[in-house]
C-alpha positions, 0 to 999 in steps of 0.5 A: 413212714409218713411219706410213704403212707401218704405216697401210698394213698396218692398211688405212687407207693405200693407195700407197706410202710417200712420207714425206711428212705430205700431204692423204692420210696426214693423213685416214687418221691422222684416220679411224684415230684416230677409228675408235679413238673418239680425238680427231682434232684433234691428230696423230699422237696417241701412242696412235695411234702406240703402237697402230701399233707406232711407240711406245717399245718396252718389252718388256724393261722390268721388269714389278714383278708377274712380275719374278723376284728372288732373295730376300736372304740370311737375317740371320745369313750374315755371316761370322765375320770380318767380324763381328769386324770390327764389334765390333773396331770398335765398342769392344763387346770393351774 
């Protein structure tokens, strides 16, 4: 029912949505497909679906380009007691 509404709204599908992967819906998936210069054989092919806004949705996924991090703190921000800690426990005071 999906594909078909959203054949709909691009102008490949006529009538109302039925759900069913009829003569009809097959056709227009068919001419949509081929009308983007895909393979029509095998349907629905994902870039079709995709290209219909049926595909996953990844608009809240990380994009490494634009991301915004927070740098790390610079080196010598350890505090005074942890870095006792570790030469306590190195042995490097004995």
């Amino acid at each position: 029912m999906q594909i078909q509404e959203a054949l709909i709204r691009v102008h490949y599908f006529s009538g109302d949505p039925t759900g069913k992967w009829d003569a009809d819906t097959i056709a227009a998936m068919q001419k949509f497909q081929a009308d983007q210069g895909w393979q029509t054989k095998l349907m629905p092919d994902s870039r079709a679906l995709e290209k219909l806004g049926l595909g996953p949705d990844y608009s809240t996924a990380i994009n490494a380009k634009t991301a915004q991090f927070t740098p790390p703190p610079p080196g010598n921000t350890t505090p005074a007691t942890q870095e006792a800690g570790f030469e306590a426990a190195s042995g490097v005071n004995e």
